[in-house]
N, CA, C and O atoms as a GROMACS GRO file, in nm:
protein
  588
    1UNK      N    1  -0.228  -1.297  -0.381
    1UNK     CA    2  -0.356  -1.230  -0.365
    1UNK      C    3  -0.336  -1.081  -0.337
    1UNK      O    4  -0.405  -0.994  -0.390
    2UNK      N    5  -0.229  -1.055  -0.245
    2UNK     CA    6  -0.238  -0.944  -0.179
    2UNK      C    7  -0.191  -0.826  -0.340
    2UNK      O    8  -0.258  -0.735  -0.390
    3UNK      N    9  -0.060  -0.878  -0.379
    3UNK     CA   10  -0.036  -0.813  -0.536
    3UNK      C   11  -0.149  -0.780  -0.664
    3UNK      O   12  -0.158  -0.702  -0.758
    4UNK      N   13  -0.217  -0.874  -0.612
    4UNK     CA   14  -0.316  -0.869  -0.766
    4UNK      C   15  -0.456  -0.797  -0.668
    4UNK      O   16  -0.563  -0.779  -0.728
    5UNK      N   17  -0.449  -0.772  -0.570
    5UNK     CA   18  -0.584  -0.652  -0.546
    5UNK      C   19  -0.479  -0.523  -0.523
    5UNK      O   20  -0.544  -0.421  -0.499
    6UNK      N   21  -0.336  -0.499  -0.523
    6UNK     CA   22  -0.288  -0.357  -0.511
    6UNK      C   23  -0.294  -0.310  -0.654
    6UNK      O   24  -0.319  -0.196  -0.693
    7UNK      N   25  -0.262  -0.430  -0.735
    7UNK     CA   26  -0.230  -0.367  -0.869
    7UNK      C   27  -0.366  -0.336  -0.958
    7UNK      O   28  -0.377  -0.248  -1.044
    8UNK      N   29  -0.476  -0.439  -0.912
    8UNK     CA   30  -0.568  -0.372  -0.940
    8UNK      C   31  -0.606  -0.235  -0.932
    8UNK      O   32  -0.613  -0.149  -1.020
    9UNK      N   33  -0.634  -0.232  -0.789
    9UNK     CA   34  -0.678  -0.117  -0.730
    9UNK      C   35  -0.563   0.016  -0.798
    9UNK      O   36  -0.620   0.108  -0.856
   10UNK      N   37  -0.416   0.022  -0.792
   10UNK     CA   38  -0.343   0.125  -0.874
   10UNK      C   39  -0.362   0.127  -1.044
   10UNK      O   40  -0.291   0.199  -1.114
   11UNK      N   41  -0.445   0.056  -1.089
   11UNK     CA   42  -0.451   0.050  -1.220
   11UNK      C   43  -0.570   0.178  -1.196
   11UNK      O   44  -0.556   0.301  -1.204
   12UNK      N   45  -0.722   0.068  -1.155
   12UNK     CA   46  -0.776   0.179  -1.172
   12UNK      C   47  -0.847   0.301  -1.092
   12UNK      O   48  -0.961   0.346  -1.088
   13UNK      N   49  -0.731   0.332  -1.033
   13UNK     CA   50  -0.791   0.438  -0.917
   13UNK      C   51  -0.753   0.570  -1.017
   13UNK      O   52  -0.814   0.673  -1.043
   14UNK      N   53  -0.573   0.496  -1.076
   14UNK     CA   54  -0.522   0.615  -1.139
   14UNK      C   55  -0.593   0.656  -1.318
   14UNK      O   56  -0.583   0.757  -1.386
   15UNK      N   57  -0.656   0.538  -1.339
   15UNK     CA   58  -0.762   0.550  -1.480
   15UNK      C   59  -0.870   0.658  -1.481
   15UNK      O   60  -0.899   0.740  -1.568
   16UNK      N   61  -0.948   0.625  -1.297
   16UNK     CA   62  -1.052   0.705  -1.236
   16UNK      C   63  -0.993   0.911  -1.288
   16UNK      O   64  -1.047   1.006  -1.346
   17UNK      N   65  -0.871   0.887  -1.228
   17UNK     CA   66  -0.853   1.006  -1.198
   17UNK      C   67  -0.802   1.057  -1.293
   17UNK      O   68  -0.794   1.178  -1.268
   18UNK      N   69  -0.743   1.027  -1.435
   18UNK     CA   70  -0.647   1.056  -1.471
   18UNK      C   71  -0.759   1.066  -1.650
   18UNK      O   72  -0.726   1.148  -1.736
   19UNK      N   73  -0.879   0.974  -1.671
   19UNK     CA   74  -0.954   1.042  -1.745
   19UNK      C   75  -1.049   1.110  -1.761
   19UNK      O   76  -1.168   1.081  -1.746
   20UNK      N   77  -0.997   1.212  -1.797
   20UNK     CA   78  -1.070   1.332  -1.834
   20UNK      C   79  -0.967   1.479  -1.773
   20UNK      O   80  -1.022   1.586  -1.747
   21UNK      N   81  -0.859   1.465  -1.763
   21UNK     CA   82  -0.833   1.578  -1.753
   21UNK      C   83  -0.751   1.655  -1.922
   21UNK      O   84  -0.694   1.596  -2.014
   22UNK      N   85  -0.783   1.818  -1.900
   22UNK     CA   86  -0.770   1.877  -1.985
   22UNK      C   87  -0.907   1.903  -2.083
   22UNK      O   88  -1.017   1.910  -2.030
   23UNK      N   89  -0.885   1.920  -2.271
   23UNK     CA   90  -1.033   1.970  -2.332
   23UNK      C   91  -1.079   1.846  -2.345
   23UNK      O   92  -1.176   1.850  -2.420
   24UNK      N   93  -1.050   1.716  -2.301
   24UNK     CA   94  -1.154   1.584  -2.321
   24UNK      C   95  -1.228   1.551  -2.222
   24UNK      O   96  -1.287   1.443  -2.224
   25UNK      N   97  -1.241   1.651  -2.100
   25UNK     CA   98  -1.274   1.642  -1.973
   25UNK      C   99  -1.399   1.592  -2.043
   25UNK      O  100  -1.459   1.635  -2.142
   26UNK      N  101  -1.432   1.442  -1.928
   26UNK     CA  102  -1.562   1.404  -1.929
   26UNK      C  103  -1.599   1.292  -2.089
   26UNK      O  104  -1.702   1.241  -2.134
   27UNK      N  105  -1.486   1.292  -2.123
   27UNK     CA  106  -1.479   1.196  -2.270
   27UNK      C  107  -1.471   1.079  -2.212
   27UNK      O  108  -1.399   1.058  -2.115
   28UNK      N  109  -1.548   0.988  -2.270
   28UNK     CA  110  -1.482   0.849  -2.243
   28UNK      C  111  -1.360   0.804  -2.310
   28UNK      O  112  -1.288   0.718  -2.259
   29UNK      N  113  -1.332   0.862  -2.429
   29UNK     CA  114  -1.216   0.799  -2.468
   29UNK      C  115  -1.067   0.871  -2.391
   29UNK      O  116  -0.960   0.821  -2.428
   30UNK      N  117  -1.061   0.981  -2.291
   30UNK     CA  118  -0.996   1.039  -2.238
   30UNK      C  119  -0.829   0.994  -2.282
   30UNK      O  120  -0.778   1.038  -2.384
   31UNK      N  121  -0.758   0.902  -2.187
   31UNK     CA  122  -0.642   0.884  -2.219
   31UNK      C  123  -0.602   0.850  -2.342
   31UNK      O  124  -0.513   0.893  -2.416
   32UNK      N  125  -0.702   0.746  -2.355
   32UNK     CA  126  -0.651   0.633  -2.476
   32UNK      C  127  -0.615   0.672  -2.584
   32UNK      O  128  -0.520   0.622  -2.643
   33UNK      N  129  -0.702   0.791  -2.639
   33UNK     CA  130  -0.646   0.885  -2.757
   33UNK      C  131  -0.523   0.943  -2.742
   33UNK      O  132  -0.457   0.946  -2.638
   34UNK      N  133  -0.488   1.001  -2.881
   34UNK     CA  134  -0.308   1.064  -2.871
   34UNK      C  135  -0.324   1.213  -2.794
   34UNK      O  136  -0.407   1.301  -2.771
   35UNK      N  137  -0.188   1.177  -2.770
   35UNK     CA  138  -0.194   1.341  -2.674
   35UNK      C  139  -0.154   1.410  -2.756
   35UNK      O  140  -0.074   1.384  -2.846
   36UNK      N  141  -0.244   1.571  -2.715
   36UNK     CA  142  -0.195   1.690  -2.794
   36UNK      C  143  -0.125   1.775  -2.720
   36UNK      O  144  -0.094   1.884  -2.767
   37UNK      N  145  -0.091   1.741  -2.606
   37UNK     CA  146   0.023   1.795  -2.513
   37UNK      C  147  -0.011   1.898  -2.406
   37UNK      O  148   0.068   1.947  -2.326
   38UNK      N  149  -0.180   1.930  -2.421
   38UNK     CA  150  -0.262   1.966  -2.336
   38UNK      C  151  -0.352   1.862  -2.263
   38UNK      O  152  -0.416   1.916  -2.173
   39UNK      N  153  -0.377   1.718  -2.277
   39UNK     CA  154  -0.419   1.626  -2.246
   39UNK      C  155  -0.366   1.527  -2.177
   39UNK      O  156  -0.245   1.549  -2.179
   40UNK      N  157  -0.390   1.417  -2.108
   40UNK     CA  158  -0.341   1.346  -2.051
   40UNK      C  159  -0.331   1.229  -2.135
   40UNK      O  160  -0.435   1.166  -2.155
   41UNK      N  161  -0.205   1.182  -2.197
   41UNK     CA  162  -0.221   1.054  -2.306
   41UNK      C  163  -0.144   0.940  -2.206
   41UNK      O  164  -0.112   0.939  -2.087
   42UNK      N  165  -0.133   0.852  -2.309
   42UNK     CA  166  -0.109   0.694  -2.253
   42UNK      C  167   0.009   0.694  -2.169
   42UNK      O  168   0.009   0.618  -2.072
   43UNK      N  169   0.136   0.786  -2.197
   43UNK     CA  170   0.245   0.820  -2.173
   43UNK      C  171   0.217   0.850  -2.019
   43UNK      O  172   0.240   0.783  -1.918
   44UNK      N  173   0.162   0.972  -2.037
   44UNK     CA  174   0.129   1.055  -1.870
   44UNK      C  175   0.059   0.955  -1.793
   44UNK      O  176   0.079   0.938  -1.672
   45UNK      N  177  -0.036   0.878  -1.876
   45UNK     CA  178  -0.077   0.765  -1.753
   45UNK      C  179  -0.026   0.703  -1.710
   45UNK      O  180  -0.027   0.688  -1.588
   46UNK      N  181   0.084   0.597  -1.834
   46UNK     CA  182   0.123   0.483  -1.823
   46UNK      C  183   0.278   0.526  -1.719
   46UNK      O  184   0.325   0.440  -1.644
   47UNK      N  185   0.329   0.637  -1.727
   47UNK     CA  186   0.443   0.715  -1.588
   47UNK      C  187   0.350   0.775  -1.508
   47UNK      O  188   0.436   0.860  -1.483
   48UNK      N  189   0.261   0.809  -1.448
   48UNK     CA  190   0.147   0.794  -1.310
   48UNK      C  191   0.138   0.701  -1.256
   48UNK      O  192   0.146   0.696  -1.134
   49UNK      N  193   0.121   0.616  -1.319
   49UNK     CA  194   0.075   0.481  -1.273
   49UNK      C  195   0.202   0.418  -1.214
   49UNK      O  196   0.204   0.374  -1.099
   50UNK      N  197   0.311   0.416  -1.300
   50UNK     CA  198   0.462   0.346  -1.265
   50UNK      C  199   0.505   0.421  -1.156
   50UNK      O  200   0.535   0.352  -1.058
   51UNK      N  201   0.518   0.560  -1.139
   51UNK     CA  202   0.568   0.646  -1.014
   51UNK      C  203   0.494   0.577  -0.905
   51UNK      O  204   0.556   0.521  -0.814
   52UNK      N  205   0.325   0.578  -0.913
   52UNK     CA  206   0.291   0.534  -0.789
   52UNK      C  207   0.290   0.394  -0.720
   52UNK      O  208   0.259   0.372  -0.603
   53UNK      N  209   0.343   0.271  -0.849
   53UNK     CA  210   0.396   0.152  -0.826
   53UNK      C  211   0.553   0.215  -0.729
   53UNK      O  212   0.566   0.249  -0.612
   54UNK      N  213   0.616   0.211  -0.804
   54UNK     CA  214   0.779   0.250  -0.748
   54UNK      C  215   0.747   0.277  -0.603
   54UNK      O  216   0.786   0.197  -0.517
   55UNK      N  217   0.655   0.426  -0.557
   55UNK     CA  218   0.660   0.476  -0.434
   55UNK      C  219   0.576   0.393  -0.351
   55UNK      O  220   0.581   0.415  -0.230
   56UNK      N  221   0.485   0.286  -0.400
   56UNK     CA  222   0.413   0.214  -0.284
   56UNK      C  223   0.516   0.116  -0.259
   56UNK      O  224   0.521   0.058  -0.150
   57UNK      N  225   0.604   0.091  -0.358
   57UNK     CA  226   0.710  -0.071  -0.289
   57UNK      C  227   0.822  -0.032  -0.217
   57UNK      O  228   0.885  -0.113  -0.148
   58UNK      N  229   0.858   0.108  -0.229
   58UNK     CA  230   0.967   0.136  -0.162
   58UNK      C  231   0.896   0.193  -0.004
   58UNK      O  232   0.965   0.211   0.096
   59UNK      N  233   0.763   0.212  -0.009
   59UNK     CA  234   0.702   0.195   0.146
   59UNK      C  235   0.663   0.095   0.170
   59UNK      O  236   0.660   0.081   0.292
   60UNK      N  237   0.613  -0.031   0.095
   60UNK     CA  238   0.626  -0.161   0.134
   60UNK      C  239   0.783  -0.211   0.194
   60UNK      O  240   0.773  -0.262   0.305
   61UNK      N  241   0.883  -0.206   0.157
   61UNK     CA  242   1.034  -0.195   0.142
   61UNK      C  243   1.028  -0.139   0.292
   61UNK      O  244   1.021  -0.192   0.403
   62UNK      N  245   1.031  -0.041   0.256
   62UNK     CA  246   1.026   0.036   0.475
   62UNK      C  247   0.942  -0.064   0.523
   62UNK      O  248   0.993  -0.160   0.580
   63UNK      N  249   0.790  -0.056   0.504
   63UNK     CA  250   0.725  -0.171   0.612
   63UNK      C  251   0.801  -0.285   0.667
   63UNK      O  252   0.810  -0.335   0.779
   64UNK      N  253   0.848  -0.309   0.561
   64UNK     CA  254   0.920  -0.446   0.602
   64UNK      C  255   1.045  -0.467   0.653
   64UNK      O  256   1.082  -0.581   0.684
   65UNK      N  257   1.117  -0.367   0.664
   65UNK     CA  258   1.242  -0.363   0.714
   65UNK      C  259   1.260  -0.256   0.848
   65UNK      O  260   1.366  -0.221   0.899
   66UNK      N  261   1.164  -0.229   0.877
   66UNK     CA  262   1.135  -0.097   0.969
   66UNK      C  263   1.269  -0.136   1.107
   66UNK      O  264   1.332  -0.048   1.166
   67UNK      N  265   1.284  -0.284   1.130
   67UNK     CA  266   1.385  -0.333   1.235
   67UNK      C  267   1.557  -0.306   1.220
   67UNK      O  268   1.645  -0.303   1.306
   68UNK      N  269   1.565  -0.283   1.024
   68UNK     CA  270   1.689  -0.273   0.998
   68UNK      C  271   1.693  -0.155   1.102
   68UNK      O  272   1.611  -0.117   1.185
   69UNK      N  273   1.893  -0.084   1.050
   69UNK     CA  274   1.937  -0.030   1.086
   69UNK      C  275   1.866   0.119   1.004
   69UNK      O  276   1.839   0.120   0.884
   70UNK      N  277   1.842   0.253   1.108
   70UNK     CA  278   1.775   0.353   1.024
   70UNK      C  279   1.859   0.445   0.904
   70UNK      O  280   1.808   0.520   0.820
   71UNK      N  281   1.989   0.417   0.924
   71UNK     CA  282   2.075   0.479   0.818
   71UNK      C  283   2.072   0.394   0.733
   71UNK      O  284   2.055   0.464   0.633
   72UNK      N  285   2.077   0.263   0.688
   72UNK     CA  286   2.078   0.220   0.631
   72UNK      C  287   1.959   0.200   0.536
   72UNK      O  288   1.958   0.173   0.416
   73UNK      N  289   1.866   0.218   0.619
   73UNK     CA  290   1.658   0.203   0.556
   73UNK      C  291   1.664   0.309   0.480
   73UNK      O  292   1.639   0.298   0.360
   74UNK      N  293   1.700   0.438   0.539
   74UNK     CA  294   1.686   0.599   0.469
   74UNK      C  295   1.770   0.613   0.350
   74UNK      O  296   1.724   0.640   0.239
   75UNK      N  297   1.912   0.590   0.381
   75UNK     CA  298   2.047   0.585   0.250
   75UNK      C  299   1.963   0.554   0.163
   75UNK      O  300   1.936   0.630   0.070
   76UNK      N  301   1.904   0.425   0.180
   76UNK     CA  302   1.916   0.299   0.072
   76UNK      C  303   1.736   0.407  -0.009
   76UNK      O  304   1.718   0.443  -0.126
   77UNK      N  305   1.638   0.427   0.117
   77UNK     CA  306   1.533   0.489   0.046
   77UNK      C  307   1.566   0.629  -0.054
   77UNK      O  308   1.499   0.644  -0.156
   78UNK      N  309   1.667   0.721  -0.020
   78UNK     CA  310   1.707   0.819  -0.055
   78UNK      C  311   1.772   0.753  -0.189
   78UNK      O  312   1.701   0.712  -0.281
   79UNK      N  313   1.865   0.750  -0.191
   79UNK     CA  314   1.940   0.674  -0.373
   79UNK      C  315   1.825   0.610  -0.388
   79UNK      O  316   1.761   0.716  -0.391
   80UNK      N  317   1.720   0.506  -0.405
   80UNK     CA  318   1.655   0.501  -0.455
   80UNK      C  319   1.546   0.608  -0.542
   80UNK      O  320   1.529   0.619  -0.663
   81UNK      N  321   1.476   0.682  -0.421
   81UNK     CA  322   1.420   0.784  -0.515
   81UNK      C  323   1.491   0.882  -0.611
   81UNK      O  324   1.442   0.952  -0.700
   82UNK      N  325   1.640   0.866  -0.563
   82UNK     CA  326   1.714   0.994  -0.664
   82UNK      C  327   1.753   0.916  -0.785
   82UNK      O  328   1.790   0.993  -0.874
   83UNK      N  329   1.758   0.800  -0.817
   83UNK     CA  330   1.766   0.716  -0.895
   83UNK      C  331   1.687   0.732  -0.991
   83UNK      O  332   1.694   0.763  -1.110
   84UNK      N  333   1.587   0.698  -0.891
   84UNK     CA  334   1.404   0.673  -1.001
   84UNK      C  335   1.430   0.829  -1.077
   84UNK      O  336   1.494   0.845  -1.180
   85UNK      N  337   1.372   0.923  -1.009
   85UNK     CA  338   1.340   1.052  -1.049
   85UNK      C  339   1.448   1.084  -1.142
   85UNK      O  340   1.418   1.101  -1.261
   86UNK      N  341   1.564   1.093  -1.105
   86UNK     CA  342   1.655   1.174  -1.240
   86UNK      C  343   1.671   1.056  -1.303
   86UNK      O  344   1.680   1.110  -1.414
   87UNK      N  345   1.680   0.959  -1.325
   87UNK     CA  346   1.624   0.904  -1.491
   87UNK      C  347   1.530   0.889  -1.571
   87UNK      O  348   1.520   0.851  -1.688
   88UNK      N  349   1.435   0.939  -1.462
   88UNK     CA  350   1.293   0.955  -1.553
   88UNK      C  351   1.313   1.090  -1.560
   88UNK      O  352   1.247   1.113  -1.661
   89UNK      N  353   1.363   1.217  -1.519
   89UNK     CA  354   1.390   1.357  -1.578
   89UNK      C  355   1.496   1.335  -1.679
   89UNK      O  356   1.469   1.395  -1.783
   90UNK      N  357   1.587   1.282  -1.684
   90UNK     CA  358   1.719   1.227  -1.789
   90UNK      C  359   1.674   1.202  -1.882
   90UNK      O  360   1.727   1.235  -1.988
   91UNK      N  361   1.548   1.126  -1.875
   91UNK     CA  362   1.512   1.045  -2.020
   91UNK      C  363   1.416   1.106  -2.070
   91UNK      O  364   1.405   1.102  -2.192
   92UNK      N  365   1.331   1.170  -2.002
   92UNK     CA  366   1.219   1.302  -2.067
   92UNK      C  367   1.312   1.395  -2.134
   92UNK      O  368   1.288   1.405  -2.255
   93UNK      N  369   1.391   1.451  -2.101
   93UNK     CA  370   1.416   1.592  -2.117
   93UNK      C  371   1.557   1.539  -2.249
   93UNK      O  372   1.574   1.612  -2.346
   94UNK      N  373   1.617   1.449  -2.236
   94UNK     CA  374   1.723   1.467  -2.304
   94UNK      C  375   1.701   1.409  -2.496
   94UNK      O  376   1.738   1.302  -2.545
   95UNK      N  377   1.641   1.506  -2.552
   95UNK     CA  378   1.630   1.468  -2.751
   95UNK      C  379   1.736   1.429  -2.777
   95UNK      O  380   1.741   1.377  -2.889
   96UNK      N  381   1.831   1.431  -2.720
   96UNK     CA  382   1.996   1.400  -2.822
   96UNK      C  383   2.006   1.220  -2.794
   96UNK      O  384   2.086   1.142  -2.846
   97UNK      N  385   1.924   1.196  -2.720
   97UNK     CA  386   1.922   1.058  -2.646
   97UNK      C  387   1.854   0.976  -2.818
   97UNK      O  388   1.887   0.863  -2.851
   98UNK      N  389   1.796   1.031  -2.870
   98UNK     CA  390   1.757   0.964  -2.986
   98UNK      C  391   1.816   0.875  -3.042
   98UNK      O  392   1.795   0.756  -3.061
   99UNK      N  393   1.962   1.005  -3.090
   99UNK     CA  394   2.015   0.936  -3.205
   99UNK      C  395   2.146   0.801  -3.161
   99UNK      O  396   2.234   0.754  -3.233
  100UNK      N  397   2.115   0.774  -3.032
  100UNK     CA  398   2.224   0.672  -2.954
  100UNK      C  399   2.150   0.573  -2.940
  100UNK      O  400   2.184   0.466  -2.992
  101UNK      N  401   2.033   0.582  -2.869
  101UNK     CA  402   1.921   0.471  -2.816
  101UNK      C  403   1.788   0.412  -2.896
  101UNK      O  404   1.696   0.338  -2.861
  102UNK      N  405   1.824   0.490  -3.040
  102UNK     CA  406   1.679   0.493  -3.122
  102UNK      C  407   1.552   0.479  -3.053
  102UNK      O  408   1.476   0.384  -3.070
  103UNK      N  409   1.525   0.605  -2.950
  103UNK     CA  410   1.401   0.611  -2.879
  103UNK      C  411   1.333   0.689  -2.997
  103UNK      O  412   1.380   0.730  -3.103
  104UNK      N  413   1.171   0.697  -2.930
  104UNK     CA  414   1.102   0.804  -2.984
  104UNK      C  415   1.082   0.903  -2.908
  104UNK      O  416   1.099   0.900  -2.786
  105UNK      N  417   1.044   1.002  -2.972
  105UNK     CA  418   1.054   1.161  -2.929
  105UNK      C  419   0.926   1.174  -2.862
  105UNK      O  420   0.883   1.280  -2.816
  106UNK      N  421   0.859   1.044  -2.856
  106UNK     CA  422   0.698   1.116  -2.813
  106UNK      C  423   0.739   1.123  -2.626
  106UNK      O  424   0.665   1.200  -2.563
  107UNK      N  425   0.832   1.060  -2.554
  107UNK     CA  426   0.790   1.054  -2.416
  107UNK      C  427   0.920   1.182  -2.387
  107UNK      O  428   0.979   1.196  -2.280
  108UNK      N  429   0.944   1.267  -2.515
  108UNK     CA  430   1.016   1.438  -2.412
  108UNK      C  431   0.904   1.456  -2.383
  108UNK      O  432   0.796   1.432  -2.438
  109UNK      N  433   0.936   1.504  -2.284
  109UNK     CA  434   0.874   1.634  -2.157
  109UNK      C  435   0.756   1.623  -2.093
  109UNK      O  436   0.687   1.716  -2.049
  110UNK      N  437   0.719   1.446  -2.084
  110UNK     CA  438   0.631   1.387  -2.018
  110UNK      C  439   0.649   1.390  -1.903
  110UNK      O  440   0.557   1.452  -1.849
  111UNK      N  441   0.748   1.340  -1.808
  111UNK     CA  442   0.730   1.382  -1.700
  111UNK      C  443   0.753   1.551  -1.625
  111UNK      O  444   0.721   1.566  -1.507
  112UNK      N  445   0.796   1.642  -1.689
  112UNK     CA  446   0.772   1.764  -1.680
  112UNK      C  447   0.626   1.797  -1.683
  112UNK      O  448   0.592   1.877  -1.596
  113UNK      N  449   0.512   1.744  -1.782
  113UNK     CA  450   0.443   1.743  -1.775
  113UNK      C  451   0.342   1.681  -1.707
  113UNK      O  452   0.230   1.728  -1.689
  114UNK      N  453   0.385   1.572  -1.668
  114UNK     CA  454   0.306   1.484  -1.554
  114UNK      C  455   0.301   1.553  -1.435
  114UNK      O  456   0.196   1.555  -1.370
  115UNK      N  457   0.421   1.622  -1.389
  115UNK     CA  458   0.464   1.669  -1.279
  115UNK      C  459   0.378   1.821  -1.255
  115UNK      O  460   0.348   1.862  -1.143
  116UNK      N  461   0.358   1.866  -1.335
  116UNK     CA  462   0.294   2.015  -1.372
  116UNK      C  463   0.108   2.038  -1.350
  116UNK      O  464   0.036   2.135  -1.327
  117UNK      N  465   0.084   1.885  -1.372
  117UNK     CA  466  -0.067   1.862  -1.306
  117UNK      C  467  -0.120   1.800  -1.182
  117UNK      O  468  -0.096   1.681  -1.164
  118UNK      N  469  -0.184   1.861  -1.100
  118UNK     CA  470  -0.231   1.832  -0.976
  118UNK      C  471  -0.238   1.726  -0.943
  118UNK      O  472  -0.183   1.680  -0.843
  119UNK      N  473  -0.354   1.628  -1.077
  119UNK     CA  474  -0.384   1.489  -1.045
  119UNK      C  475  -0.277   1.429  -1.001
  119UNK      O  476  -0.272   1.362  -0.898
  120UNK      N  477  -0.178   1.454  -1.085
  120UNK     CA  478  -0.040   1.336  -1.002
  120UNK      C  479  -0.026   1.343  -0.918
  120UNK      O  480  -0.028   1.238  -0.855
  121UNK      N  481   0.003   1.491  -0.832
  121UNK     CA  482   0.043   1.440  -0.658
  121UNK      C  483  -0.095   1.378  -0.605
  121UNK      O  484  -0.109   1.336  -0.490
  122UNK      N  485  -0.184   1.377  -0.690
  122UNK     CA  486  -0.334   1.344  -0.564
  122UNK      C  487  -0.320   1.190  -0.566
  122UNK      O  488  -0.311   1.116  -0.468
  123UNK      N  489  -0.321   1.155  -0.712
  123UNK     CA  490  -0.297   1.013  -0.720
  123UNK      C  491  -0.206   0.908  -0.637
  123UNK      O  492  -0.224   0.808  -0.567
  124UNK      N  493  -0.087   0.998  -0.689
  124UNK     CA  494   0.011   0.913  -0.592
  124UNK      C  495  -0.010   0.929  -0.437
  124UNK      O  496   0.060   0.861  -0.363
  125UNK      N  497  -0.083   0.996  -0.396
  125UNK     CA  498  -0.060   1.045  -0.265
  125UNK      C  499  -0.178   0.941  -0.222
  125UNK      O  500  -0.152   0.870  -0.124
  126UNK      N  501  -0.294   0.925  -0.279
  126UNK     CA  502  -0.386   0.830  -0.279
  126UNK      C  503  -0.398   0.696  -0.252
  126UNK      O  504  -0.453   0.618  -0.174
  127UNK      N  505  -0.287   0.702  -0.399
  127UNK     CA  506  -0.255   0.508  -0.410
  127UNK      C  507  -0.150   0.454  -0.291
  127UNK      O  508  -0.146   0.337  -0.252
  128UNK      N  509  -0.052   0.579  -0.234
  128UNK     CA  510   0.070   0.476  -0.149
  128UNK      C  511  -0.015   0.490  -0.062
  128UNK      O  512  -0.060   0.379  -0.032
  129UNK      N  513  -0.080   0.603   0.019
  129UNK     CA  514  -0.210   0.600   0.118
  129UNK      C  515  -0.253   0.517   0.138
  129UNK      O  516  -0.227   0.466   0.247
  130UNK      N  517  -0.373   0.431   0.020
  130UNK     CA  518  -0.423   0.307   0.073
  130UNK      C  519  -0.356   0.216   0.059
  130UNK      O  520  -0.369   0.126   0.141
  131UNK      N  521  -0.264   0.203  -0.041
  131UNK     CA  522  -0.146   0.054  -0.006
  131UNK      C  523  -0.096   0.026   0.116
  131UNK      O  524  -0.097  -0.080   0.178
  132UNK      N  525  -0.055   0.127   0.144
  132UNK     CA  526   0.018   0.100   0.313
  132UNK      C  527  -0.075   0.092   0.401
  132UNK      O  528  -0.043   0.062   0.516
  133UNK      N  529  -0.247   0.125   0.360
  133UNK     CA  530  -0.276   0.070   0.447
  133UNK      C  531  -0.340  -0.057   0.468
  133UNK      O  532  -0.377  -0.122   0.566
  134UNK      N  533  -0.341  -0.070   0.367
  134UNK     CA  534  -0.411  -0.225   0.306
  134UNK      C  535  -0.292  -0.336   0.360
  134UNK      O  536  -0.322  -0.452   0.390
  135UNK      N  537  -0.141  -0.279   0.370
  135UNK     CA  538  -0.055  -0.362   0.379
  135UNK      C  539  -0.045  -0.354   0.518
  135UNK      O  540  -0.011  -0.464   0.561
  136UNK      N  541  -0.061  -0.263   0.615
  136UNK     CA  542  -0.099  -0.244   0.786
  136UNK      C  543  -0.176  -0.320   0.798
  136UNK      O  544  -0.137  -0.430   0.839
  137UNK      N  545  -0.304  -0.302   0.773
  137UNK     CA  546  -0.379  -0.385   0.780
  137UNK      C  547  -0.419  -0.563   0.773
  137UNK      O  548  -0.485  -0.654   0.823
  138UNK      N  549  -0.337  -0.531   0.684
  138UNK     CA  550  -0.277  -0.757   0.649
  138UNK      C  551  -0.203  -0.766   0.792
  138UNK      O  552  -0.233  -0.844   0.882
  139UNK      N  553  -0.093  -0.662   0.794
  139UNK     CA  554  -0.008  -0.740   0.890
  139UNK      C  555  -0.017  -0.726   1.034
  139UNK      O  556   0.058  -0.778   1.116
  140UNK      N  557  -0.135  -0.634   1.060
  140UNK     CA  558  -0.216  -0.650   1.214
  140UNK      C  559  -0.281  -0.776   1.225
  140UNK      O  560  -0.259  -0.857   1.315
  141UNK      N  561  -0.360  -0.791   1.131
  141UNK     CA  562  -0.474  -0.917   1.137
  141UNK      C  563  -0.331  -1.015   1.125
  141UNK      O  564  -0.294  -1.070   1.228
  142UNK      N  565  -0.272  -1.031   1.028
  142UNK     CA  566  -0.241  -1.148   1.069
  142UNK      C  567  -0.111  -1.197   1.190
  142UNK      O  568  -0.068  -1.312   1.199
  143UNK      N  569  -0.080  -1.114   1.251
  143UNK     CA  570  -0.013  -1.111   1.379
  143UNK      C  571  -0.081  -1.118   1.502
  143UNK      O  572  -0.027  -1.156   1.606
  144UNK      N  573  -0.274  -1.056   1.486
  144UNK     CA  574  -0.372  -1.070   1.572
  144UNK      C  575  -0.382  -1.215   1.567
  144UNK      O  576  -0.372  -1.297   1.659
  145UNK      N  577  -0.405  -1.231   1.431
  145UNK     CA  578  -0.514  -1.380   1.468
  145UNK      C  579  -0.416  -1.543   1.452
  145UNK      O  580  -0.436  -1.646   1.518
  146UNK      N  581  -0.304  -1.518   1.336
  146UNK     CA  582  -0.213  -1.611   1.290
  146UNK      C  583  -0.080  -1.588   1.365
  146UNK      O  584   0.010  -1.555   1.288
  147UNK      N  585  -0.036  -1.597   1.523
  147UNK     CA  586   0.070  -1.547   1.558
  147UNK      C  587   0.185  -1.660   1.494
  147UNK      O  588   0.306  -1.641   1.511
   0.00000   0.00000   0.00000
């Protein structure tokens, strides 16, 4: 239960926010159309949306381990985010990656570009915001009432 109202709620908080920015402001078809690299397309959503999955589980991850040892909680949080981030900068930025991995060229310089618009930090800052507290919240009540 608790998964399927976070993932809800991160689907479309970041949909809320994320269509209409750029010249389709106020379009309904906002994301869904192709990006012209001034717009926010499926790409920029569909890595918004995944960044702010990643950063709510690795503070779920802390919630839940808050008793471990603190070098070990931080290490382990630290390589994680340096993980996430430079392979998602690795894999934006690097074209030569093509001709090894037969990717397509459409997701260069998406997250450069994700990163370059406001909405993203608001979003993410939004979505781990209320996750953690939605996930505080479970685990007061149920330590209040279910000891």
């Amino acid at each position: 239960f608790q998964a399927t109202v976070e993932g809800t709620f991160i689907y479309y908080v970041a949909r809320a926010g994320l269509n209409g920015i750029g010249s389709n402001s106020g379009s309904s078809v906002g994301i869904w159309q192709g990006g012209t690299g001034f717009t926010s397309d499926l790409y920029v959503f569909g890595t918004t949306v995944y960044t702010a999955l990643v950063i709510s589980m690795l503070f779920k991850v802390m919630q839940i381990h808050y008793t471990w040892n603190t070098w070990t909680l931080w290490l382990g949080m630290i390589f994680s985010y340096t993980l996430y981030f430079g392979f998602l900068f690795i894999y934006g930025s690097w074209a030569a990656l093509e001709n090894y991995l037969e990717m397509s060229l459409d997701f260069i310089w998406v997250p450069q570009h994700m990163m370059s618009n406001a909405p993203f930090y608001l979003l993410t800052l939004l979505i781990v915001t209320c996750s953690a507290t939605f996930d505080t919240a479970y685990y007061i009540i149920k330590s209040e009432f279910y000891p």
